[in-house]
KENUDO-228050 format. One record per residue (C-alpha): residue number from 1; residue in three letters; x, y, z negated. Coordinates in Angstrom, 3 decimals. Example, Ala and Ser with C-alpha at 12.3 -4.5 7.8 and 13.67 -1.06 7.14 Angstrom:
BEGIN
- 1,ALA,12.300,-4.500,-7.800
- 2,SER,13.670,-1.060,-7.140
# end
This chain:
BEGIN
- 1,UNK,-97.253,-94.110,49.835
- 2,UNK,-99.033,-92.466,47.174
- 3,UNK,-97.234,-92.690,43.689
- 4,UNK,-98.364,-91.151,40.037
- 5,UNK,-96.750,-90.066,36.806
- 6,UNK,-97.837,-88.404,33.903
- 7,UNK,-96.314,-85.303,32.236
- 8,UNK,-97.578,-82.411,29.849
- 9,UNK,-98.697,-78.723,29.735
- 10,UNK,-98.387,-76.882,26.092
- 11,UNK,-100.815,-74.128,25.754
- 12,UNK,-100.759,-72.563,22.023
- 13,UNK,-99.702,-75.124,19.507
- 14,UNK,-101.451,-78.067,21.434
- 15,UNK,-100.425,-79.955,24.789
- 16,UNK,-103.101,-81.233,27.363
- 17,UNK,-102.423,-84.043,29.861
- 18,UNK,-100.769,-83.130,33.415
- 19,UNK,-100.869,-85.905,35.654
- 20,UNK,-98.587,-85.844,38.775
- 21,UNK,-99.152,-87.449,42.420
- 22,UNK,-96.297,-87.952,44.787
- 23,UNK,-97.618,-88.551,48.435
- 24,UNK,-95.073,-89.355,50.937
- 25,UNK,-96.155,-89.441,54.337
- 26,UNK,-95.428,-88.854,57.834
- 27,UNK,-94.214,-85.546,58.589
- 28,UNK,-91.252,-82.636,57.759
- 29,UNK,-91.558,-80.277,54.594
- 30,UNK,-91.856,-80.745,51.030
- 31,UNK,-94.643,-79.301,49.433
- 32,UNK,-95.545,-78.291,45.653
- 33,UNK,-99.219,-77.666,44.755
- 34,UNK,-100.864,-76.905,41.453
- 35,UNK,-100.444,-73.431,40.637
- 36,UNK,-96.675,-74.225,39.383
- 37,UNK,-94.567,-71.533,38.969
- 38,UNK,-91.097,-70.540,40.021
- 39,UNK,-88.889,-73.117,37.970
- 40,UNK,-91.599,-75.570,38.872
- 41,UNK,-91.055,-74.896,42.565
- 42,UNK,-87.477,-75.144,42.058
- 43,UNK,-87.184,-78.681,40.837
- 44,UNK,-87.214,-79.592,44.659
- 45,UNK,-83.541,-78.437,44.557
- 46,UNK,-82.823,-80.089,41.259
- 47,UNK,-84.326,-83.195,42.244
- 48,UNK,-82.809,-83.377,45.558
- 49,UNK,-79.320,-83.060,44.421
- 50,UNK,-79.503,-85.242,41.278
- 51,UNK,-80.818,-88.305,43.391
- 52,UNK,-78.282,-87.864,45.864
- 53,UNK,-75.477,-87.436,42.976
- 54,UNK,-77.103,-91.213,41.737
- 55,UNK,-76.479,-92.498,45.040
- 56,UNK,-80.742,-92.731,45.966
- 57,UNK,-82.004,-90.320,48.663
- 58,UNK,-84.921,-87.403,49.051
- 59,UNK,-87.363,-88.107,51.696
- 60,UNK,-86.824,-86.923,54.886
- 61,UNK,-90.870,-86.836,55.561
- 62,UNK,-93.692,-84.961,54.419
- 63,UNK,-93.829,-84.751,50.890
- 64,UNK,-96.804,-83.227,48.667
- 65,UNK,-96.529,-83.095,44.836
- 66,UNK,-99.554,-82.491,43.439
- 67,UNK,-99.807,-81.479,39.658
- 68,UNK,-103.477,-81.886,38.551
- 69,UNK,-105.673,-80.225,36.875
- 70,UNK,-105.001,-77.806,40.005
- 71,UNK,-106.539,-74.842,38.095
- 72,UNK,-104.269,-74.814,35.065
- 73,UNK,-100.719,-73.165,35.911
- 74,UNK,-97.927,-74.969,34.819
- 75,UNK,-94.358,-73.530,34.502
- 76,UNK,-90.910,-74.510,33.001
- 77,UNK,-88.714,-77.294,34.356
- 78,UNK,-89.933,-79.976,32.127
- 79,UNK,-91.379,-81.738,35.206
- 80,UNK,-88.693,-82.407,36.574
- 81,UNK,-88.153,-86.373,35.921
- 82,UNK,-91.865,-86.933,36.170
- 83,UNK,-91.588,-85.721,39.848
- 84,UNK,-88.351,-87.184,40.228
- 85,UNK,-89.729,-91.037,39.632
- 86,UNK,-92.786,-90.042,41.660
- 87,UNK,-90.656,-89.534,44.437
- 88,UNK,-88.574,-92.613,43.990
- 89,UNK,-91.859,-94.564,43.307
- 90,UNK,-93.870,-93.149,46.954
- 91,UNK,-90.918,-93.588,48.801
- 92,UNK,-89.863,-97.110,47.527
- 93,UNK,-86.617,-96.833,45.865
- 94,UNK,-88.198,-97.441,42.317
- 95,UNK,-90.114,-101.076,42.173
- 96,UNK,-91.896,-100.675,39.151
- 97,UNK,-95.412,-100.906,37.976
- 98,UNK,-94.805,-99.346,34.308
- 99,UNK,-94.902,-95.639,35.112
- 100,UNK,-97.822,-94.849,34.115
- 101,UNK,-97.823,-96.888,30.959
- 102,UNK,-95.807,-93.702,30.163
- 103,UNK,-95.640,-89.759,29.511
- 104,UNK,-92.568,-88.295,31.201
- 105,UNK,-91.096,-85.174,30.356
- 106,UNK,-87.460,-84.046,31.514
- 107,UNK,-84.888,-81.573,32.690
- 108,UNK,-82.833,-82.452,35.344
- 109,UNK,-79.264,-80.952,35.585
- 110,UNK,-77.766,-81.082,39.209
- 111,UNK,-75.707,-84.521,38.235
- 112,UNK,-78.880,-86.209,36.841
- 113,UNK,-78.391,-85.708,33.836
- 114,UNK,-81.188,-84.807,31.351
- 115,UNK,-81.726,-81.608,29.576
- 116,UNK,-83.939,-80.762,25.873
- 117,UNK,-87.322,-79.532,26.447
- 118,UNK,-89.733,-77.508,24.413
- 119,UNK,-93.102,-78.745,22.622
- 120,UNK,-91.452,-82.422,22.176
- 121,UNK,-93.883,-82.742,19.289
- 122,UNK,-97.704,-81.634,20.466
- 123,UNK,-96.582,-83.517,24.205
- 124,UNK,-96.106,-86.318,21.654
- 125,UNK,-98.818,-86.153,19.341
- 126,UNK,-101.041,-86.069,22.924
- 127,UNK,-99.373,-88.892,24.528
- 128,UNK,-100.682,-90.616,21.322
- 129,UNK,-103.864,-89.247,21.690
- 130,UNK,-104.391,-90.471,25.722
- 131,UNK,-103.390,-94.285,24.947
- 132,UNK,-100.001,-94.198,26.595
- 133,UNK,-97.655,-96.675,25.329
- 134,UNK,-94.964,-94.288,25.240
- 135,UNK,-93.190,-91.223,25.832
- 136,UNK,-90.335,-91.130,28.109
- 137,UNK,-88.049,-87.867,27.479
- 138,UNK,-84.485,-86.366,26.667
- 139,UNK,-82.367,-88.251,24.426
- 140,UNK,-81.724,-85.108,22.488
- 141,UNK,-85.406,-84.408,21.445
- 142,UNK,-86.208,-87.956,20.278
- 143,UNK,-86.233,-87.266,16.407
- 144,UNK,-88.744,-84.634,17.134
- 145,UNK,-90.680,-86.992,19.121
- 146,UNK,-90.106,-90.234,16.497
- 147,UNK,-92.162,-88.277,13.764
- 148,UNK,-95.482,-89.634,15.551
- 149,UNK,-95.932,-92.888,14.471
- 150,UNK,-97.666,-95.794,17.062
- 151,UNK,-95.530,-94.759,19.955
- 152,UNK,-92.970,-95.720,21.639
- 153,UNK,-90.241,-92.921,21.935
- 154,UNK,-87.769,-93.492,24.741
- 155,UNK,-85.057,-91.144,24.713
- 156,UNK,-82.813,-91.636,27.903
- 157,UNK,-79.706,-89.238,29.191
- 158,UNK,-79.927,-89.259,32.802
- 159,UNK,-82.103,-89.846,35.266
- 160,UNK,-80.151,-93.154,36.102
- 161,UNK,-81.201,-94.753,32.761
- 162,UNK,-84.572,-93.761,33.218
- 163,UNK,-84.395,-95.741,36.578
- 164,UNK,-83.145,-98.414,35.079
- 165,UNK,-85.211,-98.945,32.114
- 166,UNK,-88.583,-98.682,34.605
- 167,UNK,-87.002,-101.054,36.837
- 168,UNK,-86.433,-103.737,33.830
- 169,UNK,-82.588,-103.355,34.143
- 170,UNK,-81.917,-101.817,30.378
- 171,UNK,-83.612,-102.556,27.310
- 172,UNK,-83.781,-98.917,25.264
- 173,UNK,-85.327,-99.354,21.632
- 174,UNK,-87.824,-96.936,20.591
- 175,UNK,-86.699,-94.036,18.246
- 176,UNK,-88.072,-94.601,14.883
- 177,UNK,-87.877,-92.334,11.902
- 178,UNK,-89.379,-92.760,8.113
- 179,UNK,-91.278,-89.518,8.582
- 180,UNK,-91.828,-89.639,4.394
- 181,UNK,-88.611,-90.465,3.432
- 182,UNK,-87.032,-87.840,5.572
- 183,UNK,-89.410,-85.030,4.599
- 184,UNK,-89.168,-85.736,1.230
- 185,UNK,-85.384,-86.006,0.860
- 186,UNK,-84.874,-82.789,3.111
- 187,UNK,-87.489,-80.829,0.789
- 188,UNK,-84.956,-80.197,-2.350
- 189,UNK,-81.942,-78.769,-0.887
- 190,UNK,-81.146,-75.066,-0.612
- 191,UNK,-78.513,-73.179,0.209
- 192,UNK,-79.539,-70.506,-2.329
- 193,UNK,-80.734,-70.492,-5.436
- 194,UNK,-82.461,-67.617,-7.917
- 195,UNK,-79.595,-68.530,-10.166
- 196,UNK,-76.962,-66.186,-8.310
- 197,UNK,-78.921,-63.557,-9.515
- 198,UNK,-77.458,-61.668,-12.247
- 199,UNK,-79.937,-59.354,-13.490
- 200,UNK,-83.185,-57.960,-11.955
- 201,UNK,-85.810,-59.740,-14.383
- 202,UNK,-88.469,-57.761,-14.064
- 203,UNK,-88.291,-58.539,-9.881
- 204,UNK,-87.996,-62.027,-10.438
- 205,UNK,-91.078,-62.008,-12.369
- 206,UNK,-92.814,-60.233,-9.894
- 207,UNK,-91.781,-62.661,-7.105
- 208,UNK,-92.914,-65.666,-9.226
- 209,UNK,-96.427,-63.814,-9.301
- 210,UNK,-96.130,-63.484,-5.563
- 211,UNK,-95.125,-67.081,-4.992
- 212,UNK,-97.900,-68.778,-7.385
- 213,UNK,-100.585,-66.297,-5.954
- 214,UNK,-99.652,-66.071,-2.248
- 215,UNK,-99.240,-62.633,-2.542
- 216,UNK,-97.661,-60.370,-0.443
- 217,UNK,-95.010,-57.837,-1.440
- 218,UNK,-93.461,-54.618,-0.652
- 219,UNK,-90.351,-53.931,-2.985
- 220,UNK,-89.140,-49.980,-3.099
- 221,UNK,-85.791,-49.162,-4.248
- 222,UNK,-81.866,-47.934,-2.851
- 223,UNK,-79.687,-49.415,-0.803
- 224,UNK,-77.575,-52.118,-2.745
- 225,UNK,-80.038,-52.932,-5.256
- 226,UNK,-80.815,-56.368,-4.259
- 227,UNK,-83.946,-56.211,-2.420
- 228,UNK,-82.916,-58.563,0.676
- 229,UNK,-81.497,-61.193,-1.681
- 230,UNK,-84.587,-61.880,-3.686
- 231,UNK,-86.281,-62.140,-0.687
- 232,UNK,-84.276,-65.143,0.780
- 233,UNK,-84.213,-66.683,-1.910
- 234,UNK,-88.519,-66.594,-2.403
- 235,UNK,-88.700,-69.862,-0.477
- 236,UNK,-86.905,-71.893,-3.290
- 237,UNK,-89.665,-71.081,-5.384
- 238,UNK,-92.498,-71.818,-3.568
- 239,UNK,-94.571,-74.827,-3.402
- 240,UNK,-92.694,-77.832,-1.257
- 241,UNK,-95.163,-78.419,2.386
- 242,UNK,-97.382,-81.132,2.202
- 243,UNK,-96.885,-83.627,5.125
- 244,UNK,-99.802,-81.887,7.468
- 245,UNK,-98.421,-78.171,6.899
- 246,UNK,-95.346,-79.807,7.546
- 247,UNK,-96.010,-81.101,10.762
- 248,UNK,-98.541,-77.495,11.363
- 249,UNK,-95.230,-75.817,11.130
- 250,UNK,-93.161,-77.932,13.184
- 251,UNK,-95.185,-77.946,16.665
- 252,UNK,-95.632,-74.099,16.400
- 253,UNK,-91.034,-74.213,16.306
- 254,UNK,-91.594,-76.735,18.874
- 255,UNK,-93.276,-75.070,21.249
- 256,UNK,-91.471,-71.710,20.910
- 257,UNK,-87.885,-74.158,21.207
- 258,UNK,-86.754,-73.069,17.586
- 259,UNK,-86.105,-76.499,16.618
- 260,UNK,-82.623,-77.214,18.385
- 261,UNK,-81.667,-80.605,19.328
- 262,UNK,-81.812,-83.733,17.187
- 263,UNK,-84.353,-81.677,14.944
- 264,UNK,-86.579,-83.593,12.908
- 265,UNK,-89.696,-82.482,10.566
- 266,UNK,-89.261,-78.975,8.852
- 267,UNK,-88.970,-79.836,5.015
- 268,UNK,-88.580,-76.208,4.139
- 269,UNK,-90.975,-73.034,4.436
- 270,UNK,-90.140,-71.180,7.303
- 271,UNK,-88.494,-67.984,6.549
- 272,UNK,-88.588,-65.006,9.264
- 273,UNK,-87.004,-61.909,8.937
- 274,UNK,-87.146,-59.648,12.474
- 275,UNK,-84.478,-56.689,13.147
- 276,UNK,-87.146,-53.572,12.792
- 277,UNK,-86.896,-52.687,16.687
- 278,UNK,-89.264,-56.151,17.175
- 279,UNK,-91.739,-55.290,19.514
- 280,UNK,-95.430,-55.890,19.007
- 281,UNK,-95.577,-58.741,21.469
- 282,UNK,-92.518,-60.544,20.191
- 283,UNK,-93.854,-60.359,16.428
- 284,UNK,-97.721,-61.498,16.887
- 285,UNK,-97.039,-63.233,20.333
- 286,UNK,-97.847,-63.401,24.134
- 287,UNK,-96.418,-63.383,27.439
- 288,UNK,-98.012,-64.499,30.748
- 289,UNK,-98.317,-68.210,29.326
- 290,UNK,-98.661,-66.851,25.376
- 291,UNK,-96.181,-68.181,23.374
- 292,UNK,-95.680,-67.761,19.317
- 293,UNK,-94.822,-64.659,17.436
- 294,UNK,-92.709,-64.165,14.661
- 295,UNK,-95.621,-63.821,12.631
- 296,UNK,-96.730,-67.740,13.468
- 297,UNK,-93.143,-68.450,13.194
- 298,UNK,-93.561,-67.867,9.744
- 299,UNK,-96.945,-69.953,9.802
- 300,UNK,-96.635,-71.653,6.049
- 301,UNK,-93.665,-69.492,5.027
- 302,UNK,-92.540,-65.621,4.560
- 303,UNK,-92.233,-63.011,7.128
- 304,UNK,-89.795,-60.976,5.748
- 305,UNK,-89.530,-57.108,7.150
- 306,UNK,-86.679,-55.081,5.753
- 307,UNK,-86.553,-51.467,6.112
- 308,UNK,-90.455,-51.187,6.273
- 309,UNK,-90.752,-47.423,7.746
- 310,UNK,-88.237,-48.280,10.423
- 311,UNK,-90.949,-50.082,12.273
- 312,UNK,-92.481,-48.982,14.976
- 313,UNK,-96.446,-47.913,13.879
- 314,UNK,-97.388,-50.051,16.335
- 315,UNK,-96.005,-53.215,15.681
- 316,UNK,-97.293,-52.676,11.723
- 317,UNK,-100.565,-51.929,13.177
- 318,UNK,-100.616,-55.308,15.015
- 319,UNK,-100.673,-57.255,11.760
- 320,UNK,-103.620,-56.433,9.963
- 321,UNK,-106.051,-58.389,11.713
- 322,UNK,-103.247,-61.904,11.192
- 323,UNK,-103.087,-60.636,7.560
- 324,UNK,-106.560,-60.716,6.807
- 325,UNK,-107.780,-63.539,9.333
- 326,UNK,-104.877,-65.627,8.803
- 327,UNK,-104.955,-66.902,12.512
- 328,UNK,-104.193,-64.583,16.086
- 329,UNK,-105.587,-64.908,19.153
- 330,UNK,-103.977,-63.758,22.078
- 331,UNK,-106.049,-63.413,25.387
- 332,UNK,-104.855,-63.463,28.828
- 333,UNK,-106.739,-63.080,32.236
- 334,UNK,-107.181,-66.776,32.572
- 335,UNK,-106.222,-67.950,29.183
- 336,UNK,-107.037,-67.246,25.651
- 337,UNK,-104.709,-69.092,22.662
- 338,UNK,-104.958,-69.474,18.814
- 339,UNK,-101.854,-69.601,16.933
- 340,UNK,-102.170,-70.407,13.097
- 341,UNK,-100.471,-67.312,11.226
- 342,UNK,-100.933,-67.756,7.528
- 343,UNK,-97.802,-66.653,6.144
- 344,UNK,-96.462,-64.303,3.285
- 345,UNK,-95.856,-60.803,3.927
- 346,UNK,-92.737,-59.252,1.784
- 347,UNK,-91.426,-55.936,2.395
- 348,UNK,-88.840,-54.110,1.545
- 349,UNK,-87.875,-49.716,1.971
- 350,UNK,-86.010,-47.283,0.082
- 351,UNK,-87.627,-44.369,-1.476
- 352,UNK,-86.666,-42.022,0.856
- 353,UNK,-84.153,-41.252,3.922
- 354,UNK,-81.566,-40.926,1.588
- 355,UNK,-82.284,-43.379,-0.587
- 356,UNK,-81.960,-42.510,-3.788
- 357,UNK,-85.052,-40.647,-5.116
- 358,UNK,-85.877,-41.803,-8.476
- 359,UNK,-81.922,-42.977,-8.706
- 360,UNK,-80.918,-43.143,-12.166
- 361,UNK,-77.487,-41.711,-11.134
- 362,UNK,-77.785,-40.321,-7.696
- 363,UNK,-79.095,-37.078,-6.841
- 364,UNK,-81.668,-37.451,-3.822
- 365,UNK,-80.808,-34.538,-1.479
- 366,UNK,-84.014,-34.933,0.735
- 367,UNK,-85.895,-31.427,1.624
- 368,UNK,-89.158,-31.196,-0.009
- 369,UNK,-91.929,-33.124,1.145
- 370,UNK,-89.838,-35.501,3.104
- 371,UNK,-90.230,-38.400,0.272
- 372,UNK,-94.144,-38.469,1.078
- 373,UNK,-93.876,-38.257,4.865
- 374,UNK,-90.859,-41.127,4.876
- 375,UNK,-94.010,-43.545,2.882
- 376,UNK,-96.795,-42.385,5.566
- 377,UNK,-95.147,-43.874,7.906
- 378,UNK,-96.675,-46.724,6.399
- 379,UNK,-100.299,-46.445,7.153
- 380,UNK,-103.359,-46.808,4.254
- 381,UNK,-105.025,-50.083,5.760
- 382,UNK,-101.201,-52.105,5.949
- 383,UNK,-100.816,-51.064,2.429
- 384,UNK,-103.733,-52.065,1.344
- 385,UNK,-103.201,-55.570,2.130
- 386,UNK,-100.238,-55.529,-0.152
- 387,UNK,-100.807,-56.744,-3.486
- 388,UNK,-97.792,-56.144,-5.527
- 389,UNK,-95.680,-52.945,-5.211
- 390,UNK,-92.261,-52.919,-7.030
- 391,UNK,-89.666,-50.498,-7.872
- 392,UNK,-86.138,-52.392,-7.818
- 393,UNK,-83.633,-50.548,-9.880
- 394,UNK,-79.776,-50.818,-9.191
- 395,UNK,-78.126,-53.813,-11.567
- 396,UNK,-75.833,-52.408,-14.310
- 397,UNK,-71.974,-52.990,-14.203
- 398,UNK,-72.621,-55.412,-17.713
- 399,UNK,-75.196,-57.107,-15.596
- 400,UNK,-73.709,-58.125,-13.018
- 401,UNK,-70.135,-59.418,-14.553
- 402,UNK,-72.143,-60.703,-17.280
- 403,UNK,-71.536,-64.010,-17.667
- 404,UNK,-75.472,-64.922,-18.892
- 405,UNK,-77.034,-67.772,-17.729
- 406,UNK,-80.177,-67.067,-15.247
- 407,UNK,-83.037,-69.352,-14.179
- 408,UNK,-82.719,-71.421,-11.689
- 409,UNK,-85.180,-71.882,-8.510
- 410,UNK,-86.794,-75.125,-9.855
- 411,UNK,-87.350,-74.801,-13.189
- 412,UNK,-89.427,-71.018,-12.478
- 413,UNK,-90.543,-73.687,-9.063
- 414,UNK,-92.265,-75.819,-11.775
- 415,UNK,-94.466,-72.696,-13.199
- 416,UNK,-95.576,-71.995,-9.678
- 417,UNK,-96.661,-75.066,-8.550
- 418,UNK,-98.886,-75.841,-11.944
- 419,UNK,-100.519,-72.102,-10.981
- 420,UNK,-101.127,-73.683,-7.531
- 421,UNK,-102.544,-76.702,-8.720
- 422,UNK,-104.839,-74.826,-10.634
- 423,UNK,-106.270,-72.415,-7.888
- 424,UNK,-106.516,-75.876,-6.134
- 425,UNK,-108.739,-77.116,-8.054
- 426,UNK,-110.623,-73.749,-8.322
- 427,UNK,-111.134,-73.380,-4.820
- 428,UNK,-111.926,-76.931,-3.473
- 429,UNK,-115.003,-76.091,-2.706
- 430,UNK,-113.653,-73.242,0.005
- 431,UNK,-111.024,-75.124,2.538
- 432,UNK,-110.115,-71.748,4.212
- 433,UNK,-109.021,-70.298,0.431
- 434,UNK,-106.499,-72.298,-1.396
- 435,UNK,-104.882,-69.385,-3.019
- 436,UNK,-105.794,-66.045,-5.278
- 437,UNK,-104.781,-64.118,-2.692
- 438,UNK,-107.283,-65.526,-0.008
- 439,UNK,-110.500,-64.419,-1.973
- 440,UNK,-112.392,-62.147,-0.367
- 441,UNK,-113.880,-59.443,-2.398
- 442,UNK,-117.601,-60.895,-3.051
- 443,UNK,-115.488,-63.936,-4.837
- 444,UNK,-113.329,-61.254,-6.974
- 445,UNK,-116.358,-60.094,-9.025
- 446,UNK,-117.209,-64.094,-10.253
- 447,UNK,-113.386,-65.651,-10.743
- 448,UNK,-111.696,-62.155,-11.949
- 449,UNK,-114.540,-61.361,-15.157
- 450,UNK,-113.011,-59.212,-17.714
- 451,UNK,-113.936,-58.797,-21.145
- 452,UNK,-114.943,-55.074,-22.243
- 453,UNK,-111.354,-54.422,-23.387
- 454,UNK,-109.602,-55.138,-20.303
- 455,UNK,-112.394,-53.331,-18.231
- 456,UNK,-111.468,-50.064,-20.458
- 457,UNK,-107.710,-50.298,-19.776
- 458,UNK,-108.877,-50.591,-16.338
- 459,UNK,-110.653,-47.975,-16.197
- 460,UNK,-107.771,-45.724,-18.332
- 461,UNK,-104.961,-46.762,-15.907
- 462,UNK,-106.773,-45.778,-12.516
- 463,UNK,-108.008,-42.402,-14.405
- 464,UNK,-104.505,-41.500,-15.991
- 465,UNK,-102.016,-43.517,-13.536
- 466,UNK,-103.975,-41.877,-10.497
- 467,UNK,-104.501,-45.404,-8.841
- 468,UNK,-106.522,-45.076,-5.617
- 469,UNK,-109.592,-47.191,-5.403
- 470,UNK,-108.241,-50.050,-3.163
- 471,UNK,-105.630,-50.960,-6.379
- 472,UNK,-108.964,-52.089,-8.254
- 473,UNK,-109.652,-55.866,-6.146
- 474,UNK,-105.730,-56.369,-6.141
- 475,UNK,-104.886,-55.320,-9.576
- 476,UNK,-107.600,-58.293,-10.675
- 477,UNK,-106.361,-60.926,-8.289
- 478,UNK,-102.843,-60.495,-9.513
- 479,UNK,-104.162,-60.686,-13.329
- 480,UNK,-105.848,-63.458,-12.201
- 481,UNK,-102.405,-65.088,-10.570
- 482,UNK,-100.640,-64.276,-14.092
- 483,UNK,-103.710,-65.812,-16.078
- 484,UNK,-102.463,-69.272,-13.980
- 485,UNK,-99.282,-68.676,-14.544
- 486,UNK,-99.910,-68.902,-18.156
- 487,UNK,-102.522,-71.716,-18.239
- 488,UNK,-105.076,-69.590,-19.288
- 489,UNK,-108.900,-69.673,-18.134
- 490,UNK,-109.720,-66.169,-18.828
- 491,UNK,-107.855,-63.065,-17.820
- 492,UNK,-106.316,-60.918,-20.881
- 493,UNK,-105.741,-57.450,-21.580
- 494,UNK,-101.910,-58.733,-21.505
- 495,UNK,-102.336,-60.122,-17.750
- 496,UNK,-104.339,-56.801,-16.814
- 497,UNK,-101.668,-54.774,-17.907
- 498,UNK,-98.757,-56.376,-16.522
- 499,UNK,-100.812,-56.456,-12.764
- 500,UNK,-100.940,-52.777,-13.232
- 501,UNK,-97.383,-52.315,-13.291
- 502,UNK,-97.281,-53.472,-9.680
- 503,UNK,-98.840,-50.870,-8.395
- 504,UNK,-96.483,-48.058,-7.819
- 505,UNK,-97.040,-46.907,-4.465
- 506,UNK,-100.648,-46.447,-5.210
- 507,UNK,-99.839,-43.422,-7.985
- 508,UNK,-100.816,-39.967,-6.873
- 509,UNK,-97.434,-38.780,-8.637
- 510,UNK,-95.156,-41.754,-7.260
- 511,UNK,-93.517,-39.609,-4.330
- 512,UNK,-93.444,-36.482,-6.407
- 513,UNK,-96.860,-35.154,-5.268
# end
């Protein structure tokens, strides 16, 4: 008897149909067909065992599963409770004509009992998208699954209650979630907060320009100073994700199985930070079925890389073309997949090996000439696509038992999103540009105009302050940025000079040269 089910393959961020035929027949051996790989081919033995745990049997005949498209290869052990009901279904131990009203997706343990999957979300958002009437899957990834409104999400924990509910026996009530409500409640709650730091004003006012221009940021100073905690806390001040980022974000942690169990919608911008011996595939991406990077795992948020120089050349090589194109594409023999990659890039180093060059206090004991071979390990082309360079300075002893009061996340939250708003507006015209950042260089020269003043303190600064020529384009988007910031149409000779600060690295005499 021939029998079908339906399951799901994820490729990139999206899912495509997988439909599977059980044919039980006369004959000895069981048989799996459709390019699946090895934890495919194992589900015989997971199968086998978990029916006879539930009391039902494998066919002793000729069995052939079939997973169609043949030409696609499918891997992972997802299909395991599709194939598992197929069997039941061809051999005549399931009586039911609702399974394929239904997607199926499911680990099997050895005792039946169901296992979390990854890509709940896109195999969701597809199921949708086909005209099933539901989706059939681990009770552990329902909340996931609930966020896709006009189907029904059936989250079962064994095999037995899958049975069961086919058959009529149990009555399971779809999973449903208030997607909004959710989201929205989720979106205000941090764990940290720009208040705990005492000190360090000038940084924080750099990484409000970074936040309300989407610009990214390499911060220079010694060990201790601070750098890694302004960087975790950048995502408090950042624009909350609309609703489709939001769910953008959420199938790219999906599919890579970031999400845990009983995950819902992210609320907050992701926030990546990689240990610097990441290798180049793990931080844009791959494998033989590519799967997502770090760099798409911080899709909508900041990828945060401490220690800077401690990277392998390679890996920062990798990331130009994401930085600029705001996408990567990874290409295999048989497949080639898109994954989204529009993130923040903030960096931090020290000075020097030691540490402490242009310490206030401590002596740097580096040999000369190691200070500008410790910053070319960071090539010209990476550093170019970083707009804001800042010095961070250690916090004085008054500072930091100083019992001051410091600005919170939301209130300098409330300045950034009114500077979004208005590059918003500026660019609605351009959907692939919603931020100052984003403009390409042709688009510089007719939203950055200066007046004749500000283009002569331009022109002093790169003369006097040895700024290369690639500091010209970023110095005027930042301006630009701090023009938002203060509600002002037209960039001053106040918002010029501030951008100019921010760009230390750039200085012929920054590294003592």
């Amino acid at each position: 008897m021939l029998a079908k089910t339906y399951g799901s393959a994820v490729f990139g961020v999206n899912a495509r149909l997988i439909t599977i035929e059980v044919n039980v027949a006369q004959g000895t051996k069981f048989f799996m067909v459709g390019l699946p790989d090895n934890a495919v081919k194992e589900s015989e033995q997971r199968v086998d065992s978990a029916l006879k745990h539930l009391g039902y049997r494998m066919p002793r005949q000729r069995v052939v599963v079939n997973l169609a498209p043949a030409d696609i290869r499918k891997e992972g052990s997802s299909y395991d409770l599709p194939i598992a009901l197929g069997i039941l279904q061809a051999s005549e131990q399931l009586m039911t004509d609702k399974l394929e009203q239904y997607l199926i997706m499911g680990e099997l343990a050895l005792d039946g009992v169901l296992r979390p999957i990854k890509g709940a979300l896109p195999i969701a958002i597809e199921a949708r998208k086909q005209g099933f009437k539901g989706f059939v899957l681990p009770k552990e990834n329902t909340e996931e699954a609930a966020i896709v409104n006009n189907l029904d999400v059936i989250g079962v924990a064994d095999l037995q209650e899958a049975i069961d509910f086919f058959e009529g026996k149990l009555l399971i009530e779809p999973a449903k979630q208030d997607t909004r409500d959710v989201f929205f409640h989720k979106q205000e709650a941090f764990d940290v907060d720009f208040s705990d730091v005492q000190g360090q004003e000038n940084i924080k006012r750099a990484m409000e320009i970074a936040a309300a221009g989407g610009h990214n940021v390499i911060m220079v100073g010694p060990p201790g100073a601070g750098k890694t905690m302004l960087a975790k806390r950048l995502p408090t001040i950042l624009p909350p994700l609309s609703l489709h980022e939001a769910l953008e974000t959420t199938k790219i942690h999906s599919v890579a199985g970031k999400l845990g169990t009983n995950a819902s919608l992210i609320a907050h911008r992701p926030y990546r930070s990689p240990h610097h011996t990441i290798s180049d595939v793990a931080l844009v991406g791959g494998g033989g079925i590519p799967q997502p990077g770090e760099i798409s795992l911080a899709h909508n948020g900041i990828l945060f890389l401490d220690e800077l120089p401690e990277f392998k050349r390679t890996v920062l090589e990798v990331m130009r073309q994401p930085l600029e194109e705001r996408r990567v594409t990874v290409s295999r023999a048989k497949i080639s997949v898109d994954f989204p990659a529009n993130f923040m890039l903030i960096a931090s180093m020290n000075p020097c090996p030691c540490g402490y060059h242009n310490h206030p206090d401590k002596e740097c004991v580096c040999p000369p000439g190691a200070v500008q071979r410790y910053l070319n390990k960071i090539s010209g082309p990476l550093l170019d696509r970083i707009d804001l360079h800042v010095e961070v300075t250690p916090v004085s002893f008054d500072e930091m038992t100083g019992q001051r009061k410091t600005e919170s996340s939301a209130s300098i939250r409330e300045r950034v999103i009114k500077a979004r708003e208005r590059q918003k507006q500026r660019f609605e015209e351009y959907p692939e540009i919603h931020s100052n950042a984003l403009m390409p260089s042709q688009m510089v020269k007719e939203v950055c105009q200066i007046n004749e003043g500000g283009r002569a303190l331009l022109k002093r600064a790169m003369e006097r302050l040895g700024l290369s020529a690639r500091a010209y384009d970023r110095i005027l988007k930042v301006s630009r940025t701090i023009a938002d910031l203060a509600d002002n149409d037209n960039i001053q000779i106040e918002h010029l000079a501030e951008a100019i600060q921010y760009r230390s690295l750039d200085r012929e005499s920054w590294a003592g040269g």
